[in-house]
C-alpha positions as CSV (number, residue, x, y, z in Angstrom):
1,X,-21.9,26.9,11.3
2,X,-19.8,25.2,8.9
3,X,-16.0,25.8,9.2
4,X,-13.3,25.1,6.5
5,X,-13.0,20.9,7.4
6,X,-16.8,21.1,6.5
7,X,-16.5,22.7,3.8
8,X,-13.5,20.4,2.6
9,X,-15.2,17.5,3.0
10,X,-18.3,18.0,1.7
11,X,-16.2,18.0,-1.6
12,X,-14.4,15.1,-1.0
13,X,-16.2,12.8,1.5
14,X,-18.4,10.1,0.2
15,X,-21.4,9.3,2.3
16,X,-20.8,5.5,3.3
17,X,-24.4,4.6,2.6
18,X,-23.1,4.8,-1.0
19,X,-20.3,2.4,-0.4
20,X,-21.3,-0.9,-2.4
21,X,-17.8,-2.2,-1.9
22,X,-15.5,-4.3,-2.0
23,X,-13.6,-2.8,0.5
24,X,-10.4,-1.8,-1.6
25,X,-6.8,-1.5,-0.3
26,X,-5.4,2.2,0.9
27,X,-8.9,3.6,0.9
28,X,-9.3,6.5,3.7
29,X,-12.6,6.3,5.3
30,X,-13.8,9.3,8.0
31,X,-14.8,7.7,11.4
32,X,-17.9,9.1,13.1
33,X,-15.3,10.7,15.8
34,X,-13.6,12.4,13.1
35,X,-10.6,10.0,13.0
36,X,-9.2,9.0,9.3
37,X,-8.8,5.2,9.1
38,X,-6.7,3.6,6.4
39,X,-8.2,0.3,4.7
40,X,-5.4,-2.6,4.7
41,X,-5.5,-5.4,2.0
42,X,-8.4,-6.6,0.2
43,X,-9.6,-9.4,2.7
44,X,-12.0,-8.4,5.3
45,X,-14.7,-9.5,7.4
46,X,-18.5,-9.1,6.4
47,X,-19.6,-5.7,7.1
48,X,-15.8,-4.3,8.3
49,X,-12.4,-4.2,7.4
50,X,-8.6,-4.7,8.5
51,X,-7.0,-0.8,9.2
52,X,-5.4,1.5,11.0
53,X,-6.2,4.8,12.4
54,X,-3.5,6.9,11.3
55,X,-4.5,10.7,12.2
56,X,-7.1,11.2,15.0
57,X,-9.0,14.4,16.9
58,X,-6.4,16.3,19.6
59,X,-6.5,18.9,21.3
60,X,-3.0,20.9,20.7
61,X,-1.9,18.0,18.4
62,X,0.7,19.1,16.2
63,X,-0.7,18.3,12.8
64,X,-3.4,20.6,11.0
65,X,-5.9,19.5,8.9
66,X,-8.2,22.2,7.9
67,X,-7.9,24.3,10.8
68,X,-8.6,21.2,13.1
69,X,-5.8,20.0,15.6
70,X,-4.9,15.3,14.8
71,X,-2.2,13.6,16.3
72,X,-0.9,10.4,14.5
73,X,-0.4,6.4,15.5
74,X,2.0,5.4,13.1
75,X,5.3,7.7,13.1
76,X,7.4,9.8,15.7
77,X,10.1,12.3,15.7
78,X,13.4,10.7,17.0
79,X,16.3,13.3,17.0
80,X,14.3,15.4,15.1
81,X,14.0,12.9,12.2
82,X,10.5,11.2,11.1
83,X,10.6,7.5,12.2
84,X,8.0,4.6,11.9
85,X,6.7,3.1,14.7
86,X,6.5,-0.7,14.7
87,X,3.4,-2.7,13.4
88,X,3.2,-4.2,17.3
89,X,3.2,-0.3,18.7
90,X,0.5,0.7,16.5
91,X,-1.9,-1.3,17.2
92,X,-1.6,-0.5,20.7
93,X,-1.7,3.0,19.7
94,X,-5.2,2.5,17.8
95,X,-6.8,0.6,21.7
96,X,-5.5,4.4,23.4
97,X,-7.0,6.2,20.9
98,X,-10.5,4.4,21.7
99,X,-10.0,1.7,24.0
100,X,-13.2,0.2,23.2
101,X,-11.9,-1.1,20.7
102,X,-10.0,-3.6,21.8
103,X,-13.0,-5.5,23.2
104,X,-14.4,-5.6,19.4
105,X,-11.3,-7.4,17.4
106,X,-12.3,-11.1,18.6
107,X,-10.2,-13.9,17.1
108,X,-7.5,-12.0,14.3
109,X,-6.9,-14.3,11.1
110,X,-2.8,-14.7,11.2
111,X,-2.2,-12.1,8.1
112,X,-4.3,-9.4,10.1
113,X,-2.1,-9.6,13.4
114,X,-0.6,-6.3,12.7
115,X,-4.7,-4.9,11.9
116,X,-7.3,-3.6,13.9
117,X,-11.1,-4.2,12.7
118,X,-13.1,-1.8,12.4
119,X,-17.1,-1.7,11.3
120,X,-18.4,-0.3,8.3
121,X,-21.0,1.0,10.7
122,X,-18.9,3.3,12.6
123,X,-18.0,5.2,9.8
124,X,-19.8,8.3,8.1
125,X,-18.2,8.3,4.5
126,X,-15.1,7.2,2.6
127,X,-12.8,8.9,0.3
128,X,-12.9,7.2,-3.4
129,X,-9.8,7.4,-5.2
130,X,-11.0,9.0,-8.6
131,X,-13.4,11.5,-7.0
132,X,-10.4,12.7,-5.3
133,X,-8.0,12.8,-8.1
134,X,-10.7,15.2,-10.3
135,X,-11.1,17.6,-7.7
136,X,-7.5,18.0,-6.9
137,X,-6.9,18.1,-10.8
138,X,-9.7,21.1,-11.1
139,X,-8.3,23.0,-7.9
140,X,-4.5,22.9,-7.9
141,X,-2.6,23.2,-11.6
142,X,0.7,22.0,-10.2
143,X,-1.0,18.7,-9.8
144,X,-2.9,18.2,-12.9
145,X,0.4,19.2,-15.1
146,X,2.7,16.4,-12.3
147,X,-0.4,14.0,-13.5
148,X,-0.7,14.3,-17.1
149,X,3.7,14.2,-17.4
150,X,4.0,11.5,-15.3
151,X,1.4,9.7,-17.6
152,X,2.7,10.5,-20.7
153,X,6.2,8.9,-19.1
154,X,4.8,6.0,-18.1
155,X,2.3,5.7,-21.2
156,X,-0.8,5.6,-19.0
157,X,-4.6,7.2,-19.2
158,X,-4.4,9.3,-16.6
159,X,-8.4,9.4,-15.9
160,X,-7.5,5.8,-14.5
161,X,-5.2,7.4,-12.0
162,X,-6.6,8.5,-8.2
163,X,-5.2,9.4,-5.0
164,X,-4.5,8.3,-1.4
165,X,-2.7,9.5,1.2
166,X,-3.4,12.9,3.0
167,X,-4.6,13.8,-0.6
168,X,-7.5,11.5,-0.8
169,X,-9.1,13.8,1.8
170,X,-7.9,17.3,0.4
171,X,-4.8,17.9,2.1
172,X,-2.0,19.1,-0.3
173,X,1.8,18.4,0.5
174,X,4.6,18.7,-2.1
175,X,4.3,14.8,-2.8
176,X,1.9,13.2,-5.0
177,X,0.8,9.4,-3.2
178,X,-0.5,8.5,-7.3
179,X,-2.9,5.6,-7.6
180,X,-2.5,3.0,-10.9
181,X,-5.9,1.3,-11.3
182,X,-5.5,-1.6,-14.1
183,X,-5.1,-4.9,-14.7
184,X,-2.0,-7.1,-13.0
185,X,-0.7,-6.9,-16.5
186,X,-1.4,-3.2,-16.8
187,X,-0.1,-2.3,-13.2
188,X,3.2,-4.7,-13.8
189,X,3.7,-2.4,-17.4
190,X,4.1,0.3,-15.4
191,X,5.7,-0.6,-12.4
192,X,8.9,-1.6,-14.7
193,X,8.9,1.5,-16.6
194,X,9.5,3.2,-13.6
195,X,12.1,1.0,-12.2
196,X,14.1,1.5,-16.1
197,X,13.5,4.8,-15.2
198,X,15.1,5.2,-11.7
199,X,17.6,2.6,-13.9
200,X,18.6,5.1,-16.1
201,X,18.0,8.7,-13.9
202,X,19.8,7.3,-10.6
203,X,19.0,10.7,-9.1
204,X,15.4,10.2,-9.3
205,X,15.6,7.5,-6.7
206,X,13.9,8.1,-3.1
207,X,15.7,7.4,0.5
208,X,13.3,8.0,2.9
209,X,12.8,7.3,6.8
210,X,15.5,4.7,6.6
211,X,15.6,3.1,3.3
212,X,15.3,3.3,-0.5
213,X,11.6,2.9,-1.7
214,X,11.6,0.5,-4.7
215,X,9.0,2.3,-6.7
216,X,9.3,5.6,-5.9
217,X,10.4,8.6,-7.8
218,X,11.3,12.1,-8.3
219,X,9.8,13.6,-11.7
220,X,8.4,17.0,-12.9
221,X,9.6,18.7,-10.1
222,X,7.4,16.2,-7.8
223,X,7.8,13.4,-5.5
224,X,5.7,10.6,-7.2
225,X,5.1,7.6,-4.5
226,X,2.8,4.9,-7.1
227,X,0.3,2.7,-5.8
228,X,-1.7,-0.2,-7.9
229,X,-5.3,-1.1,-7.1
230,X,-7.0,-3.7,-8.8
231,X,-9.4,-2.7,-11.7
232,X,-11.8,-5.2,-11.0
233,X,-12.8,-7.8,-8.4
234,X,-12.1,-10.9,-10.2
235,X,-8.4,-9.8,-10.7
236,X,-7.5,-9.9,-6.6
237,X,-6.0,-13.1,-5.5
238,X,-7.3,-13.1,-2.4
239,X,-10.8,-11.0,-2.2
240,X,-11.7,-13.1,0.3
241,X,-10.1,-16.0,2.2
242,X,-9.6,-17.8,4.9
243,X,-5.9,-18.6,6.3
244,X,-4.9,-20.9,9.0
245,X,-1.5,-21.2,10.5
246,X,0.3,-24.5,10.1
247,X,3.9,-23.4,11.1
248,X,5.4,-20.9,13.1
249,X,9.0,-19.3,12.6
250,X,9.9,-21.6,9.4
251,X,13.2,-20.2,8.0
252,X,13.8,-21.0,4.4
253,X,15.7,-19.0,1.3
254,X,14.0,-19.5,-2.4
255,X,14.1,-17.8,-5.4
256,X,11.2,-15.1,-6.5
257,X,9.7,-16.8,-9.7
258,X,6.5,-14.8,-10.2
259,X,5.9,-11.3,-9.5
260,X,3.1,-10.1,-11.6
261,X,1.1,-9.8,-7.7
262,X,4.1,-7.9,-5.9
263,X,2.6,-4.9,-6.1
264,X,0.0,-5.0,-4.0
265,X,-1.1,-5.7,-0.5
266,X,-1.0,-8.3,0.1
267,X,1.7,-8.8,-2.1
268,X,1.8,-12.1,-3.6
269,X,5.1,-13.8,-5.4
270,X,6.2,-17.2,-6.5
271,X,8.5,-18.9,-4.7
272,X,10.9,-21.8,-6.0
273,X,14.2,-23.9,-5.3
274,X,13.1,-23.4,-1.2
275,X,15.8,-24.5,1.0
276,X,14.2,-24.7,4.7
277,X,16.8,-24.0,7.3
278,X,15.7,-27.2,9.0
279,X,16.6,-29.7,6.3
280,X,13.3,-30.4,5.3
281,X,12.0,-30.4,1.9
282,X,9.6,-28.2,0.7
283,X,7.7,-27.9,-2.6
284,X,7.4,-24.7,-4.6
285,X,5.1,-22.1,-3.0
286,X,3.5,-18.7,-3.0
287,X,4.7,-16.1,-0.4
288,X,2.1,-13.5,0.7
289,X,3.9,-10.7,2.4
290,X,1.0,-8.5,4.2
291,X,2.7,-5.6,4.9
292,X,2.3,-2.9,2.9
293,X,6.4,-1.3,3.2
294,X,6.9,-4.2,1.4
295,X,5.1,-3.3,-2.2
296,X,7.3,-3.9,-4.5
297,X,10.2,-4.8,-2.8
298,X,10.4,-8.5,-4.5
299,X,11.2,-9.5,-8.1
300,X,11.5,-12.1,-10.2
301,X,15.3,-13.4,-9.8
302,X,15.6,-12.2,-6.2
303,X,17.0,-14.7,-3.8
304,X,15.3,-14.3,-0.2
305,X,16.0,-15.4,2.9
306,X,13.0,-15.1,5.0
307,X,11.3,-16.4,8.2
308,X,7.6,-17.1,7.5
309,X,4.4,-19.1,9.0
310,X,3.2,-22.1,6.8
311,X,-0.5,-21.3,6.3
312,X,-3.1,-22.8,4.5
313,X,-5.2,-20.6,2.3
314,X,-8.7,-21.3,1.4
315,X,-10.7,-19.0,-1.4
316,X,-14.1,-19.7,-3.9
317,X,-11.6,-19.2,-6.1
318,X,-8.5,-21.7,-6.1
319,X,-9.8,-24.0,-3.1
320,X,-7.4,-24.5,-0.7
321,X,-3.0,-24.7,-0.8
322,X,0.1,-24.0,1.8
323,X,1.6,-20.6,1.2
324,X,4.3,-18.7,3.1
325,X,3.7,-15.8,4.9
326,X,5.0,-12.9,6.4
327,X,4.0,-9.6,8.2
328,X,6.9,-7.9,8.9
329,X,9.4,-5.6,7.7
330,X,12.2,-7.6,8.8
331,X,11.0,-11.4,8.0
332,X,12.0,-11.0,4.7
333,X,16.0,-9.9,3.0
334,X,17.5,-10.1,-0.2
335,X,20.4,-12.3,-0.4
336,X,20.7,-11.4,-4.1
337,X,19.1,-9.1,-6.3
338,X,18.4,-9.4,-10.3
339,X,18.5,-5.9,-11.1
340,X,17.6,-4.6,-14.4
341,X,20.5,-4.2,-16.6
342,X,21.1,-1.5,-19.4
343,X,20.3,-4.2,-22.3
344,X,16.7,-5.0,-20.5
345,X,16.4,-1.2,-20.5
346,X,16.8,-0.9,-24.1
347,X,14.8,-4.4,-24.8
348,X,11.6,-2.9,-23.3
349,X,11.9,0.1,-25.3
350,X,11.5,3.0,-22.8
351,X,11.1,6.4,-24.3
352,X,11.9,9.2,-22.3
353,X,12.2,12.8,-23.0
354,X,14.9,14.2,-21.0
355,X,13.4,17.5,-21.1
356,X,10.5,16.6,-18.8
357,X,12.4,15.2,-16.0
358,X,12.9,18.3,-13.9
359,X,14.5,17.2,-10.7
């Protein structure tokens, strides 16, 4: 007999013989225990991908979904506050949820160190993004009205908007985890209307577990946390690579001087005028930060300090060159931040009618 998690999921679960792929960043798949994994990045293995579980079957675990008792790996009450746990503590967390999983990672690439693999094959369906987004749109009006204002800010279609998050699956909170799928140009439109926004409405800025989110924002009564996929394959940077590390622990500060890939995870930024701690020179680079707080953290103008492994990145695409990398939270700070001013505000041309921000 079907209960109410059947009955959500048969409107929201995509069988996985119908994934044709690529695997695409913050996708939830449902594992064949019932466990909802969370796709990381857009670089996997054949027939897998690099997640995490994040909620997973308990008995008398605190969290309901659909009438079914989960616990979660990746955050904990401390002093009755919500709290991250560390990348390191994570992954341990996934090996006691199923230990046989550990026996199944073989040798990690260095940007999936924080990453567990998982098989396609142990999964029963996946939650697409759009299919989501419709049936949330059609079932609950408070979303489709936070949708279509928030689009109409931000001048975007919002049929090429989905969801991830506990809403990819069904599970309505009072936040809206809103998915931007366009072009890097497109995406990077977007991304700095928000931050004039939050520029202009300081109120609208979010502090949560510990620190000010970059991108997100209150607006139509609604907690609006933006993520960017991709539109198409050929736009990702790094579909599918190989990375070997050439250097641990380098410390070096440089200056951002592309961002039009900092959106994303991995995200991907310029670097120039690098000053390695060690004296040594060091050309202009890319920094791929593969960790996914770190979305839009970094923008052109910022100088970083950071402490980073020289890798060397092979794809089909670009053949092969040294990049930076990091994948932690803490590996990376801002020694000085360009921050928009009121001019840049005005030069962009934002429109905003004051009488749909309702805070």
């Amino acid at each position: 007999m079907k209960d109410r998690f059947d009955e959500v999921m048969e409107r929201f679960l995509v069988p996985i013989s119908e994934y044709e792929g690529p695997v695409m960043d913050s996708t939830y798949f449902l594992r064949k225990d019932g466990s909802f994994v969370f796709a990381e990045g857009y670089c996997h293995p054949p027939g897998a991908f690099w997640g995490m579980i994040i909620k997973y079957p308990l008995p008398g675990g605190h969290i309901d979904i659909f009438g079914r008792e989960y616990g979660w790996t990746h955050r904990v009450i401390v002093d009755g506050e919500l709290a991250i746990i560390s990348p390191e503590q994570q992954v341990e967390n996934q090996f006691k949820v199923d230990p046989g999983l550990r026996g199944r990672q073989g040798v990690k690439p260095v940007f999936a160190r924080n990453f567990v693999r998982f098989p396609l094959s142990d999964f029963i369906g996946y939650f697409d993004a759009r299919h989501s987004m419709k049936e949330l749109r059609k079932e609950h009006e408070w979303i489709d009205t936070a949708v279509r204002k928030t689009c109409r800010l931000l001048n975007w279609n919002p049929e090429q908007t989905g969801v991830t998050g506990s809403l990819a699956y069904g599970k309505v909170e009072d936040d809206i985890d809103l998915v931007f799928i366009g072009t890097p140009e497109e995406n990077a439109g977007v991304a700095r209307t928000i931050r004039s926004y939050r520029a202009i409405h300081p109120e609208a800025r979010v502090f949560e577990l510990g620190k000010e989110w970059p991108l997100r924002f209150y607006y139509a009564g609604t907690l609006i946390c933006p993520f960017f996929r991709y539109s198409a394959p050929e736009y990702i940077p790094l579909l599918q690579c190989e990375m070997e590390a050439e250097e641990e622990g380098v410390a070096l500060e440089a200056t951002v001087s592309d961002d039009i890939h900092n959106l994303y995870l991995p995200a991907i930024v310029g670097l120039t005028d690098l000053k390695r701690e060690d004296g040594r020179p060091e050309e202009d680079l890319d920094l791929i930060i593969y960790n996914g707080a770190l979305r839009g953290e970094l923008w052109r103008g910022d100088r970083i300090r950071l402490r980073s492994v020289i890798v060397r990145v092979t794809t089909s695409q670009t053949g092969t060159f040294r990049a930076a990398l990091v994948i932690g939270d803490r590996q990376v700070e801002k020694i000085k931040s360009l921050d928009l001013t009121r001019k840049e505000i005005h030069d962009k041309k934002m429109e905003v009618e004051d009488d749909y921000y309702q805070y």
